[in-house]
Backbone as JSON, one array per atom type, in Angstrom:
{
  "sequence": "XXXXXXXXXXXXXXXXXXXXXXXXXXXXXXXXXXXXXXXXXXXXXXXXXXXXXXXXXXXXXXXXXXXXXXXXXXXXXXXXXXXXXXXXXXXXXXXXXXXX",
  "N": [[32.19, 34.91, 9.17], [35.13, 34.19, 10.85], [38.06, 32.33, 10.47], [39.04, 30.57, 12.77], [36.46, 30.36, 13.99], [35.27, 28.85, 12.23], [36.66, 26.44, 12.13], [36.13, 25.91, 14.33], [33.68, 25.17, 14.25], [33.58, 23.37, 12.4], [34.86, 20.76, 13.79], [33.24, 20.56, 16.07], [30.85, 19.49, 14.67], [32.52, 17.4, 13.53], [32.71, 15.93, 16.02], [30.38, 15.71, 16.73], [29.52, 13.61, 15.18], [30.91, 11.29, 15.13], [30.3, 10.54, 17.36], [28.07, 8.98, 16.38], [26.95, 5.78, 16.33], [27.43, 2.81, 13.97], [25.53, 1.21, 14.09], [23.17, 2.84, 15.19], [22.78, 4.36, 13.27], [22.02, 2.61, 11.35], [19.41, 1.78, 12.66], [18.16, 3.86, 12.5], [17.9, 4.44, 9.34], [16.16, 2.24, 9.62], [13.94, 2.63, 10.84], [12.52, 4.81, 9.19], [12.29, 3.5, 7.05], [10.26, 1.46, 8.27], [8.33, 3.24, 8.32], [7.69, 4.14, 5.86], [6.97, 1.95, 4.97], [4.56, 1.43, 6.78], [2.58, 3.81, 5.81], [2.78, 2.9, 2.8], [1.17, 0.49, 3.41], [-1.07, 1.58, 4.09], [-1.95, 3.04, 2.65], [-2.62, 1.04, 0.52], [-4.54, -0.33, 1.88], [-6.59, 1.56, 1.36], [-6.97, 1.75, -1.39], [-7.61, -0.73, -1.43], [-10.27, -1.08, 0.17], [-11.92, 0.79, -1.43], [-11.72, -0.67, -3.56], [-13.2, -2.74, -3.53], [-15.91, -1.77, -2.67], [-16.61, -0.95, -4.62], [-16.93, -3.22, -6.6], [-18.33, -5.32, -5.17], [-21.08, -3.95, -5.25], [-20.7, -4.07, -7.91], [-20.88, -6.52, -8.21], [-23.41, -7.19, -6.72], [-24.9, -6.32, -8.42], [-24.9, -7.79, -10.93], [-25.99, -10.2, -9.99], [-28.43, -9.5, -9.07], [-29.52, -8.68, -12.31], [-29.2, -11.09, -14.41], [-27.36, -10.69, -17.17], [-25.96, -12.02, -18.45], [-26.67, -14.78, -17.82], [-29.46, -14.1, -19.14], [-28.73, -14.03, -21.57], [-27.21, -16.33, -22.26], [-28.95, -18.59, -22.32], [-28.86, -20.09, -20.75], [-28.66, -22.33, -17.77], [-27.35, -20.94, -14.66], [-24.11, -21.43, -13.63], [-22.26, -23.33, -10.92], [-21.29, -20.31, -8.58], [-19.58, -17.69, -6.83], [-19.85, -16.71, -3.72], [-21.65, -13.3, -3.61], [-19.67, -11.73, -1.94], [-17.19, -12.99, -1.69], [-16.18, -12.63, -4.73], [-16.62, -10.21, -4.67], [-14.26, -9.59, -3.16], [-11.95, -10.81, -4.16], [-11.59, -9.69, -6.72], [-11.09, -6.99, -5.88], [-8.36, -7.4, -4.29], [-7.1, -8.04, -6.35], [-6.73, -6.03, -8.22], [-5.89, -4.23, -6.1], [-3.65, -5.12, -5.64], [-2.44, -4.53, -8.21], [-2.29, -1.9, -8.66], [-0.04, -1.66, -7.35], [1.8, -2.37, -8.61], [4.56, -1.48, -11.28]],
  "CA": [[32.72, 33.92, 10.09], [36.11, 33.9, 10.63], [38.75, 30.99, 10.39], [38.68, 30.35, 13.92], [34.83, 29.49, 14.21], [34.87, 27.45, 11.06], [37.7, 25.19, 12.29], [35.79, 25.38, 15.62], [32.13, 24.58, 14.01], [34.07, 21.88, 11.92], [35.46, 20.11, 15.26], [32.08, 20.2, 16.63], [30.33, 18.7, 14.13], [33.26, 15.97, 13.52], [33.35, 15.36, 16.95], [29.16, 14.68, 16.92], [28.97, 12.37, 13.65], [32.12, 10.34, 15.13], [29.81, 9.68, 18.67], [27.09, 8.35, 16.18], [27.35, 4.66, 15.9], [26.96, 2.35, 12.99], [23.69, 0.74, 14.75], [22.08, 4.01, 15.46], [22.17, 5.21, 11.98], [21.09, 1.35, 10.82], [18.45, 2.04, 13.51], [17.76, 5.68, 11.87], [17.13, 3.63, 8.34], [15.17, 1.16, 9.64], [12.81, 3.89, 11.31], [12.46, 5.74, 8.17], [12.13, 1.88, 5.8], [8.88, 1.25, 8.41], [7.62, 4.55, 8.06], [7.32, 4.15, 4.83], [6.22, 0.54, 4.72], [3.42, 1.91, 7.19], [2.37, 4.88, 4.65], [2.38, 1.88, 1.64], [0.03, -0.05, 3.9], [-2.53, 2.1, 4.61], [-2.57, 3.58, 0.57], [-2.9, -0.35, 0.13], [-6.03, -0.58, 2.3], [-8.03, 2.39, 0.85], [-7.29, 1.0, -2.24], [-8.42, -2.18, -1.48], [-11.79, -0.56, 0.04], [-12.5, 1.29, -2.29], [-12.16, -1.27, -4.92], [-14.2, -3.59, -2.67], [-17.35, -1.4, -2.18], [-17.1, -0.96, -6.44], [-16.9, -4.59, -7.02], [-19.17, -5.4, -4.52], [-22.21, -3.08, -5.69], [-21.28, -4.83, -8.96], [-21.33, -8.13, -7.97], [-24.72, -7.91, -6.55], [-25.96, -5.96, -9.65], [-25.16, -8.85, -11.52], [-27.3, -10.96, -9.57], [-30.06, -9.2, -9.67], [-29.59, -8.67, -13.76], [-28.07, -11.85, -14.93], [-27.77, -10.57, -18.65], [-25.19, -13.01, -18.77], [-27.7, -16.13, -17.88], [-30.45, -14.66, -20.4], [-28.15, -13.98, -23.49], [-26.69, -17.49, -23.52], [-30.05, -18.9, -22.11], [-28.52, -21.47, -19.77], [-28.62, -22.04, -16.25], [-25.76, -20.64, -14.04], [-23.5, -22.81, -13.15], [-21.42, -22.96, -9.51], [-20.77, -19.78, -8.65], [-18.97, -17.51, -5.88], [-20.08, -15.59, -3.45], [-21.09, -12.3, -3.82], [-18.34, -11.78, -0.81], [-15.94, -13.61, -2.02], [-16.57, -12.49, -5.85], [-15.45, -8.87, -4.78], [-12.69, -9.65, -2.57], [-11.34, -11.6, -5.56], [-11.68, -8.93, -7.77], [-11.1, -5.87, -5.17], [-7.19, -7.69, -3.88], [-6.52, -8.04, -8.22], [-7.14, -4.56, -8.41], [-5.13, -3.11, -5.15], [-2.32, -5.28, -5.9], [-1.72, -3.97, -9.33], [-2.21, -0.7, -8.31], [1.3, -1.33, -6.95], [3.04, -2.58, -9.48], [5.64, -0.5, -12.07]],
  "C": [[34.23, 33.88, 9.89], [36.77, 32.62, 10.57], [38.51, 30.16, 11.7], [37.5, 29.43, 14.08], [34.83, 28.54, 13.15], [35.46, 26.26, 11.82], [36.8, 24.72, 13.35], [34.21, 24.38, 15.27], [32.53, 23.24, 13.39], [34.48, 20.89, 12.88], [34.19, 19.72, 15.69], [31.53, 19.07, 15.88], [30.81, 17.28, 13.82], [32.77, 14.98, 14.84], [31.67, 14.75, 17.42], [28.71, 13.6, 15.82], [29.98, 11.43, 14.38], [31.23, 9.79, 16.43], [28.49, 8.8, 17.87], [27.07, 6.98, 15.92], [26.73, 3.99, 14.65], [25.24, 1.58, 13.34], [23.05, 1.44, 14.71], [21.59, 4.3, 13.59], [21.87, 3.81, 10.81], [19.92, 1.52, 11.51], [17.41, 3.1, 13.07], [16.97, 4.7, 10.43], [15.85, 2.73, 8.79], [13.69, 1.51, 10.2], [12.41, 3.97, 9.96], [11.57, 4.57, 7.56], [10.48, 1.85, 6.67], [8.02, 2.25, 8.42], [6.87, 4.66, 7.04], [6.07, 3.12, 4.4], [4.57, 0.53, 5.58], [2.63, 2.73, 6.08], [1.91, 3.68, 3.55], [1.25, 1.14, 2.03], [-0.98, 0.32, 3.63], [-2.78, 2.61, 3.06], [-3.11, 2.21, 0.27], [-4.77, -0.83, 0.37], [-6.92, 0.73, 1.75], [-7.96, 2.04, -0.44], [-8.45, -0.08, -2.45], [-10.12, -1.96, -0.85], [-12.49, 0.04, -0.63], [-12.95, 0.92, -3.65], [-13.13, -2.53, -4.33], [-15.82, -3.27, -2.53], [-17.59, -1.43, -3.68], [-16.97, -2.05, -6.71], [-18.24, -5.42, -6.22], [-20.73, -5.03, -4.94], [-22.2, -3.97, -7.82], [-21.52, -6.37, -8.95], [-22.58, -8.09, -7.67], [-26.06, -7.09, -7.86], [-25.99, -7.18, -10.48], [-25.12, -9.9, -11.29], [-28.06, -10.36, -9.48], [-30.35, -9.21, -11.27], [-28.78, -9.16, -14.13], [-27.84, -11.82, -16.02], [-26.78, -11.71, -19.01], [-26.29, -14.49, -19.44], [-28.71, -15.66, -19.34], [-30.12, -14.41, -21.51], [-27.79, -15.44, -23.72], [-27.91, -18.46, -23.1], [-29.66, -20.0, -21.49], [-28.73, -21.14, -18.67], [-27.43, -21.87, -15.7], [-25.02, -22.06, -13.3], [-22.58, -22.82, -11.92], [-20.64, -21.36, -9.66], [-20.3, -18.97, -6.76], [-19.7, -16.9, -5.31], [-19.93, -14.11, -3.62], [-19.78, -11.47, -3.17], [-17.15, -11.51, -1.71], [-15.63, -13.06, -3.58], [-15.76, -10.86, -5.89], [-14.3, -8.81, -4.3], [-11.88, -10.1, -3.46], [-10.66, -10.42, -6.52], [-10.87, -7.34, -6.91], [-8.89, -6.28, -4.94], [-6.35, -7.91, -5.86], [-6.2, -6.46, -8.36], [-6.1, -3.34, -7.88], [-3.66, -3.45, -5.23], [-1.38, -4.43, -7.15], [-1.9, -2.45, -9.56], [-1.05, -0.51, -8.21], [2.26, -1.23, -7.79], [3.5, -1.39, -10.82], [5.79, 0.54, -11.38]]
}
């Protein structure tokens, strides 16, 4: 490449970064930032299903086999739904998946 074309390819390129405005390329980030924040989502939710169907399957194992109830030989005392029991346990789980 001679001198010529450089200077000329350098001109060009100046002369298309200088039409880009500061909005567009805040606009460009902010694309990219929900892109991402989409992507984090959805890892979030198979997390969270996946720790939902394994919490779940144990929650209702232990109601059917309360080894709990017949080791300390009492009666149970208020407890959660099985539902609610994994979602509990399943949103503990997917959150700290995230963290460090």
């Amino acid at each position: 490449m001679n001198v010529e074309a450089a200077i000329s390819t350098a001109q060009y390129h100046h002369h298309h970064w200088k039409g880009m405005t500061m909005a567009a390329t805040v606009d460009s980030k902010r694309r990219s930032l929900s892109k991402f924040k989409r992507a984090e989502s959805l890892e979030f939710r198979l997390i969270y299903i996946a720790a939902f169907v394994v919490f779940l399957i144990a929650a209702t194992v232990e109601r059917i086999v309360p080894l709990r109830r017949l080791l300390s030989g009492g009666a149970a005392g208020a407890r959660k739904s099985i539902l609610k029991q994994a979602k509990d346990a399943a949103n503990t789980c997917a959150a700290y998946s995230f963290m460090g």
